[in-house]
C-alpha positions in Angstrom: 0.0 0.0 0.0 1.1 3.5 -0.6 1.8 4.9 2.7 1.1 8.3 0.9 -2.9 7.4 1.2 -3.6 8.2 5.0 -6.9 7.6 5.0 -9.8 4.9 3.2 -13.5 4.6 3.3 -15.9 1.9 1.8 -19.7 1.5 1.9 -22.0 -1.6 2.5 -25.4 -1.4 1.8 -28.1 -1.9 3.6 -30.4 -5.2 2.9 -33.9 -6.5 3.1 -35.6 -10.2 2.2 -38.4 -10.7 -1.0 -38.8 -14.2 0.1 -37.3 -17.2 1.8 -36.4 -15.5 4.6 -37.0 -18.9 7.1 -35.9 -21.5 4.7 -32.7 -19.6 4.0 -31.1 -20.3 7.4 -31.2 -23.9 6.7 -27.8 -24.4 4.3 -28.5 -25.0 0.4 -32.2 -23.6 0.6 -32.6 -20.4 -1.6 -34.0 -17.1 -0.8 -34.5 -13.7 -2.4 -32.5 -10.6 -1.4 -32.1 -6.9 -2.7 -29.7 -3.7 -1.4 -31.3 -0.7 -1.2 -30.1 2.4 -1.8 -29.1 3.7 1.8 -25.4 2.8 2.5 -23.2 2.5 6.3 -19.6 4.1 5.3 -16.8 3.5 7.4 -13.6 5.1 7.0 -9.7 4.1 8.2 -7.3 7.0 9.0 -4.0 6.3 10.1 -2.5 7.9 13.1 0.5 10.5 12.9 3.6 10.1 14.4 3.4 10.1 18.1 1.7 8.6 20.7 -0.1 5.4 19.3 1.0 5.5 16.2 2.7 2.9 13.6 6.0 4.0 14.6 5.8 2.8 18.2 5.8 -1.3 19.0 3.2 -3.4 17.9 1.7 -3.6 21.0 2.1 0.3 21.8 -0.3 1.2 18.9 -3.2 2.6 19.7 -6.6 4.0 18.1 -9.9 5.1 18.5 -13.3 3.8 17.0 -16.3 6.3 16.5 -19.6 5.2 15.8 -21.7 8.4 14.8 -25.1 8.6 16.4 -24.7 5.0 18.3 -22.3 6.5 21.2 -22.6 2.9 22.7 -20.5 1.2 19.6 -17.5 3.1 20.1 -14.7 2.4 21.6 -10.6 3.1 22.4 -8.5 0.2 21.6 -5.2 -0.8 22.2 -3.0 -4.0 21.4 -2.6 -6.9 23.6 0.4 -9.5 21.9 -0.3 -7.9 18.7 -4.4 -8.3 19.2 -7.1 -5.2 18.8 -8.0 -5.0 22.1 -11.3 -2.4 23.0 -9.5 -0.3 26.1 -12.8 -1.4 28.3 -15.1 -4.4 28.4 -17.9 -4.2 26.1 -21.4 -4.9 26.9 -22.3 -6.3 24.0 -20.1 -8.2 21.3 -19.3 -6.2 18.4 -19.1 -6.7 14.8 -16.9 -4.2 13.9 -14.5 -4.4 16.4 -14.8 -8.8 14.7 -14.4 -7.9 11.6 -11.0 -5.6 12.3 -9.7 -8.1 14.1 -10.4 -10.9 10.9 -8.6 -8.5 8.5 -6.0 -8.2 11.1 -5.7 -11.8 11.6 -5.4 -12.0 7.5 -2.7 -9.8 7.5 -0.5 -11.2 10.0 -0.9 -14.7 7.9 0.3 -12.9 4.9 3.3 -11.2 6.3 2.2 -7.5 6.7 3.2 -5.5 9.4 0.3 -4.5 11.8 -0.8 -0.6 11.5 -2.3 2.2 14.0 -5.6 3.6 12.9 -8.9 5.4 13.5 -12.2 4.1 12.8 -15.4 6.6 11.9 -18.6 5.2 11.0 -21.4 6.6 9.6 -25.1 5.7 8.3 -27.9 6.3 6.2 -29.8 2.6 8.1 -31.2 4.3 10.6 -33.0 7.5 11.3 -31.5 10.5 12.5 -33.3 10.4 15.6 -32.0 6.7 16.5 -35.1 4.2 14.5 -33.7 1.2 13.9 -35.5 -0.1 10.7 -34.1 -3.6 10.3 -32.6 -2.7 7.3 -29.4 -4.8 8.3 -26.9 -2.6 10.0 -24.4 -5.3 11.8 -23.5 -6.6 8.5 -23.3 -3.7 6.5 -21.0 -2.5 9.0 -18.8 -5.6 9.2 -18.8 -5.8 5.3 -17.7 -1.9 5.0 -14.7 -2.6 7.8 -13.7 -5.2 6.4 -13.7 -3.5 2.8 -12.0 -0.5 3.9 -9.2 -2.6 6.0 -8.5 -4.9 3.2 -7.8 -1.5 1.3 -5.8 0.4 4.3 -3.4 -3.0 4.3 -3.3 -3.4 0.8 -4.4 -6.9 0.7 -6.2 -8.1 -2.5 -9.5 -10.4 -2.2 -12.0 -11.4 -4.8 -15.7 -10.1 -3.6 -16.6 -13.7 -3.0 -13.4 -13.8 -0.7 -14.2 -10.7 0.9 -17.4 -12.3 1.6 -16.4 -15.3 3.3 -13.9 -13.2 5.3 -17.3 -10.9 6.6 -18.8 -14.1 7.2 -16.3 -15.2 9.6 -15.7 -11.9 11.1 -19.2 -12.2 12.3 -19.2 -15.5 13.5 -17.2 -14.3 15.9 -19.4 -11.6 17.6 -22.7 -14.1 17.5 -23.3 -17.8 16.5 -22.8 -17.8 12.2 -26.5 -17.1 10.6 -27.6 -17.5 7.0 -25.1 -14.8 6.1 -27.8 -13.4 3.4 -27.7 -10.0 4.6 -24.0 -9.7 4.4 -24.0 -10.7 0.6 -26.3 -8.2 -0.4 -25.0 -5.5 1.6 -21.5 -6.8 -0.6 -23.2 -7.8 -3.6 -26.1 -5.0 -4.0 -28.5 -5.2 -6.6 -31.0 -8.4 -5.9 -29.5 -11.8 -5.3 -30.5 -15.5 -5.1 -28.8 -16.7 -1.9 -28.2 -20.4 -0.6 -26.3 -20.4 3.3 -23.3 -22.4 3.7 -22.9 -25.8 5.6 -22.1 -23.8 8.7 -21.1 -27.1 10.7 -18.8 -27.9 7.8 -17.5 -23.6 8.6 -17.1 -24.0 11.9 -15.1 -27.8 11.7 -12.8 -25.7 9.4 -12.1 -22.8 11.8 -10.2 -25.1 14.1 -8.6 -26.2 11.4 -7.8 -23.7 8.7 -5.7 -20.5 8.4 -8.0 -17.4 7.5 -6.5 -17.8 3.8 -7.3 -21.3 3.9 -10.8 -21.1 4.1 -11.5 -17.8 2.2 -10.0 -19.8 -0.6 -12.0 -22.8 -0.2 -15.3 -23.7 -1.9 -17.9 -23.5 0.7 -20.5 -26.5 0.7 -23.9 -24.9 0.2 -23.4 -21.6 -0.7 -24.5 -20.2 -3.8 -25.0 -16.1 -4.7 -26.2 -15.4 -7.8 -27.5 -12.1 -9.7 -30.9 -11.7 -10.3 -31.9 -9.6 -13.4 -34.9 -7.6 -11.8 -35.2 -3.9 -10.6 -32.9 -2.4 -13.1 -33.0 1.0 -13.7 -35.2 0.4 -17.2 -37.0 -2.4 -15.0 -41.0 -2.4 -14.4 -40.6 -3.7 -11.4 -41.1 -0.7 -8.6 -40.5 -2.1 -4.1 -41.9 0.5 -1.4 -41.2 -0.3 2.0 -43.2 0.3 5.2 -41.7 0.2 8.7 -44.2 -0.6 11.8 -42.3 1.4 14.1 -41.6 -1.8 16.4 -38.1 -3.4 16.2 -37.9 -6.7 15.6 -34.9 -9.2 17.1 -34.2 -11.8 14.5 -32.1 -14.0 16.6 -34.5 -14.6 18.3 -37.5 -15.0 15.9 -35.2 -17.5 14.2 -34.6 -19.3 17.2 -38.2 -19.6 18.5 -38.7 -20.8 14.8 -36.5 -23.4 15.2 -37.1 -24.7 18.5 -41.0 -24.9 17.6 -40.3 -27.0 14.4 -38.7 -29.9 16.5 -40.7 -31.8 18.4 -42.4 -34.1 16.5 -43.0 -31.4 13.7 -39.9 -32.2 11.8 -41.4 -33.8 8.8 -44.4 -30.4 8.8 -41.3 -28.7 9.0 -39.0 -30.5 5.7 -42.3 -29.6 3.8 -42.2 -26.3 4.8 -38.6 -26.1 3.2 -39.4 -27.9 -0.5 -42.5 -25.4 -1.0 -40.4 -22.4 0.3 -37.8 -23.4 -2.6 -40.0 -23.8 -5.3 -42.2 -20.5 -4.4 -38.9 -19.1 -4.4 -37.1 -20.1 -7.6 -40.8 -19.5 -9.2 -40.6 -16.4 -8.1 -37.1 -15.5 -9.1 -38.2 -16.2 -12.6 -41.0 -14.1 -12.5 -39.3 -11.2 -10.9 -37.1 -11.6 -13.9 -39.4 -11.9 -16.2 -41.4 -9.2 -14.9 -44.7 -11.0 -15.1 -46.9 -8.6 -12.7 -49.8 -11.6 -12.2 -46.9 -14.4 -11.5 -45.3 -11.8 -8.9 -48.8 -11.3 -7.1 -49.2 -15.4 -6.6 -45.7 -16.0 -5.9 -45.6 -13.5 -3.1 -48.4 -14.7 -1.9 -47.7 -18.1 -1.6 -44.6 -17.1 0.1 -47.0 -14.7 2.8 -49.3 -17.7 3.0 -45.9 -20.3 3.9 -44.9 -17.5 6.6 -48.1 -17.6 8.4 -48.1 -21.9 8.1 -45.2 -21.5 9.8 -45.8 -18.7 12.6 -48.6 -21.7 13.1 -46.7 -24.3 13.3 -43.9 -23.1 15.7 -46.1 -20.5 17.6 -44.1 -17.7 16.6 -45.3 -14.3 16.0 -44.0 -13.5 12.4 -46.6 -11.4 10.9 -47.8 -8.7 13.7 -51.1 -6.6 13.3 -49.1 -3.7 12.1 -47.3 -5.8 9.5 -51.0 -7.1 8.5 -52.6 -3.8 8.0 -49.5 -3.0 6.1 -50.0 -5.8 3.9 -53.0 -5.5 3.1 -53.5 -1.8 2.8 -51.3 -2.9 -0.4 -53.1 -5.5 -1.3 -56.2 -3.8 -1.7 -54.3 -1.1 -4.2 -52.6 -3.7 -6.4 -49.4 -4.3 -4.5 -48.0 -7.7 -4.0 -46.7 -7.5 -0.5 -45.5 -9.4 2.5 -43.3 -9.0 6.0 -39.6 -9.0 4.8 -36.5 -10.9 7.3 -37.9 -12.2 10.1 -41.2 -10.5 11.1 -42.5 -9.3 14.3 -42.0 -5.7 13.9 -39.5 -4.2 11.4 -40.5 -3.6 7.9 -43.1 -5.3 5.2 -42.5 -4.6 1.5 -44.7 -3.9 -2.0 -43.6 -4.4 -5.1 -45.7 -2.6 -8.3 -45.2 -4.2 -11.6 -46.8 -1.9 -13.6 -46.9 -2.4 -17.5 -48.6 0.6 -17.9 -46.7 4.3 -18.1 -44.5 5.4 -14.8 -46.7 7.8 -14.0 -49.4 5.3 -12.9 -47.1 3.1 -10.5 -45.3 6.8 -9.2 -49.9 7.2 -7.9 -50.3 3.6 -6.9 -47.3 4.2 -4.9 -48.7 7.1 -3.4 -52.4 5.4 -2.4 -49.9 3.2 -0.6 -48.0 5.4 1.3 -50.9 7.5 2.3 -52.8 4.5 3.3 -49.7 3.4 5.3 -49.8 6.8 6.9 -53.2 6.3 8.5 -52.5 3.4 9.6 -48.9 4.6 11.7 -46.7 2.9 9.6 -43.4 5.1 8.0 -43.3 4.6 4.3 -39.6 4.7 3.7 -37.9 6.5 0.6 -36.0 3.6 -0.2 -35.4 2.0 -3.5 -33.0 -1.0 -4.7 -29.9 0.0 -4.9 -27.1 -0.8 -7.6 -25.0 -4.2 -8.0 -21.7 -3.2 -5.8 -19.9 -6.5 -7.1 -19.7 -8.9 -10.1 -21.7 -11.9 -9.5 -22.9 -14.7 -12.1 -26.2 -14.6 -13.4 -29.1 -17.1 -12.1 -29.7 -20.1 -14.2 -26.6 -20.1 -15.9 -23.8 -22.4 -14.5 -25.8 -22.3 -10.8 -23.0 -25.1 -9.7 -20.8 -21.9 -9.1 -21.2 -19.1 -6.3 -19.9 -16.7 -7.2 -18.1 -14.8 -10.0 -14.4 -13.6 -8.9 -12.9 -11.0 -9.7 -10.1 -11.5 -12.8 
């Protein structure tokens, strides 16, 4: 790296789920994914010479992490035998200070000399005034860290590398989920996304060096572009937020302890119609087919609420109802999106008629929304950040690398 360039940023976007959302944390079972346009930044800037800085000993180097409007995330760290170390105990484990460490870790194996830093963080996820709209935060903000500190040490990675290396930083602030939201915050645009074997990831961490396993084929996972919500696509989302925040550890958990018991095989069934609604509806989100979108939506809403049934777990909340179907009833196809109880439901408008008719079926929506207390959100899908391979064409393969 240049040591001219004192300072680096790099975005992740923010993330929410079309469909699949339950089946997804079970590895090799597909759901549906799409950025939107709201982005977490953070940004690396090295320390002058002094106090802390990279001229002093490894294990003299300090730095500072700020976390703009979340005064709880941040943090002064120091080095302990060469680790990132947060100066005080944290409360809660964090995903930043994770992924740092990973892309530290990286480095080391690869011979690079550790560095002194500063960490600012900043985003567009949640409100101003603190709302926390599920909209993915923890892993945009490990993805962005560990994007701008693979640039600050110079160290090359494919996307799907980089991925894998997110994946593991956050494994190691919470138990390894799907990983969904991290590829789209990396990816962007809207994804097809199978989990990984995450027994076969964690057998491997015992095992394998950091640039092992980034290197490795993953069992299981598969990300692949989806060709829908373009900018000269038909295809319009609008998103609602309830104003209650949802915890999706813990949905996913009551979810899974509910389908044990004796419901096991309810539950396997659950899965195969969750992955055909799914790749049915991939193709018809691709296909911009307005009438297929409406059905295949729905079937997906309908296999939610099966499921809320069968494990007693609250996924689609009055507010998330009324928001449903106050699209519904203006021409939406909608449903809850992640995990449910609370957080945010989305529409989608196919409209083959002229723009100017969606823009005021949109706007029946959010007024209608209004009344009923939930926030319509000015969000729309955002950009592909990364080069992916395209859905239905050589599916064996994840992901495209980089040349």
């Amino acid at each position: 790296m240049n040591e001219a360039v004192e300072t680096v940023q790099a975005q992740a976007a923010g993330k929410l789920y079309l469909a699949g959302e339950y089946a997804v944390v079970e590895p090799g079972h597909p759901a549906i994914l799409v950025a939107v346009n709201r982005t977490l930044t953070t940004q690396v800037t090295g320390r002058a010479a002094g106090e802390g800085s990279q001229e002093q000993p490894v294990d003299a180097q300090r730095g500072r992490i700020e976390s703009e409007g979340h005064p709880e995330a941040s943090m002064s760290w120091h080095r302990e035998d060469g680790k990132l170390t947060p100066d005080t105990q944290l409360g809660e484990p964090s995903y930043l200070l994770a992924a740092a460490q990973s892309v530290e870790e990286l480095a080391v194996e690869r011979g690079l000399a550790l560095r002194s830093y500063d960490i600012a963080v900043s985003s567009q996820l949640d409100s101003g005034s603190g709302k926390k709209y599920g909209l993915g935060s923890s892993a945009a903000v490990a993805v962005a860290t560990v994007r701008a500190l693979l640039d600050w040490y110079g160290l090359q990675l494919s996307p799907l590398e980089t991925y894998k290396l997110a994946y593991l930083a956050t494994g190691r602030a919470q138990s390894l989920g799907s990983g969904g939201d991290l590829a789209a915050s990396l990816f962007g645009g809207c994804i097809r996304f199978c989990s990984p074997d995450r027994s076969w990831v964690r057998a491997q961490v015992g095992s394998s060096s950091l640039s092992q396993l980034i290197t490795q084929p993953w069992p299981g996972l598969q990300i692949h572009r989806l060709d829908a919500f373009g900018p000269d696509s038909l295809l319009h989302l609008f998103v609602g937020w309830t104003g209650s925040p949802a915890s999706t550890p813990s949905l996913v958990a009551s979810v899974k302890q509910g389908s044990a018991d004796g419901k096991s095989q309810s539950y396997e069934r659950f899965l195969a119609a969750s992955d055909a609604c799914v790749d049915a509806l991939a193709q018809s989100l691709e296909a911009g087919q307005p009438g297929a979108i409406g059905e295949h939506v729905a079937q997906a809403r309908s296999l939610l609420r099966g499921l809320s049934a069968l494990t007693d777990t609250d996924i689609e909340t009055p507010a998330l109802r009324t928001l449903v179907e106050s699209a519904l009833i203006r021409g939406a196809a909608a449903k809850s999106s992640g995990a449910g109880g609370g957080d945010c439901g989305i529409a989608i408008v196919c409209d083959k008629q002229p723009q100017s008719r969606a823009i005021g079926q949109m706007s029946a929506i959010a007024a209608a929304w209004s009344r009923a207390g939930i926030e319509p959100l000015p969000l729309t899908v955002g950009p592909p950040l990364a080069a992916l391979e395209p859905w239905g064409v050589g599916c064996a393969a994840t992901a495209q690398e980089e040349e």
